[in-house]
C-alpha positions in Angstrom: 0.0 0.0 0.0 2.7 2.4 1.3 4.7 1.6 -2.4 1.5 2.3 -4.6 0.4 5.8 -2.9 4.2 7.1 -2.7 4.5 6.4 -6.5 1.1 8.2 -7.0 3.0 11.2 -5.2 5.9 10.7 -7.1 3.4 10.8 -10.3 1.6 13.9 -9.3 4.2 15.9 -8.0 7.6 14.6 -9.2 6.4 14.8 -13.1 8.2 11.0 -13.1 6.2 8.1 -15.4 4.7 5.6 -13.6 6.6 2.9 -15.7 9.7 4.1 -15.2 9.6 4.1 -11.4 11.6 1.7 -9.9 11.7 1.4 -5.9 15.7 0.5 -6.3 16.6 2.9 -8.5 18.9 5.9 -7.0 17.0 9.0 -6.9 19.7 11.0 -8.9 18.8 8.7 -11.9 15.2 9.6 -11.4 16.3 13.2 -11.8 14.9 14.8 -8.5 17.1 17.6 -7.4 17.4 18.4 -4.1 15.0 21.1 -3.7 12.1 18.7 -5.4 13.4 15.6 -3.0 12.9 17.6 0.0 9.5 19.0 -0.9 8.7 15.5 -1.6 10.0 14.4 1.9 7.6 17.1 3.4 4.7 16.0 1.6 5.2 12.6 2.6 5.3 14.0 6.6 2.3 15.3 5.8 0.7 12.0 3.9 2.1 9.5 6.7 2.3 11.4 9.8 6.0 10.7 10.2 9.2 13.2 10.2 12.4 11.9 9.0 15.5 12.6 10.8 18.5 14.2 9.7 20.2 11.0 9.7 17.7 9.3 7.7 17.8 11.8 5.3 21.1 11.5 4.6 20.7 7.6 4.3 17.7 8.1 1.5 19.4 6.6 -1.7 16.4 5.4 -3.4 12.4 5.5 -2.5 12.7 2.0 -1.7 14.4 4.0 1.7 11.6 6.4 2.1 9.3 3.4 2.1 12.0 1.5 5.2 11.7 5.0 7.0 7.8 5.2 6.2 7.3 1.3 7.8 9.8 1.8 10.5 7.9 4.9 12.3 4.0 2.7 11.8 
């Protein structure tokens, strides 16, 4: 569930296709700059009711990660 509603948000607000999202991919091949990754992060706050730490943050590599920090906090 968590995987199917972060790649609609990734859809509607990242401007990525939906079949060419892969969960293992490294965000920089997705081509999400920094300032799009973090207002991503902050929608997904919002979404989940969750805040990632800085040290999480820093650990994201791919959104297979924001879906381990997303399961790890419910």
């Amino acid at each position: 569930m968590i995987r199917e509603r972060l790649k609609e948000l990734a859809v509607e607000n990242l401007d990525l296709d939906p079949n060419e999202i892969d969960f293992d991919s490294k965000i920089s091949d997705l081509d999400i700059d920094s300032i799009d990754l973090v207002d991503f992060i902050m929608l997904i706050e919002d979404e989940y009711s969750v805040e990632f730490s800085d040290e999480e943050l820093d650990e994201i590599e791919t959104l297979a990660d924001i879906v381990s920090v997303i399961e790890s906090k419910n």
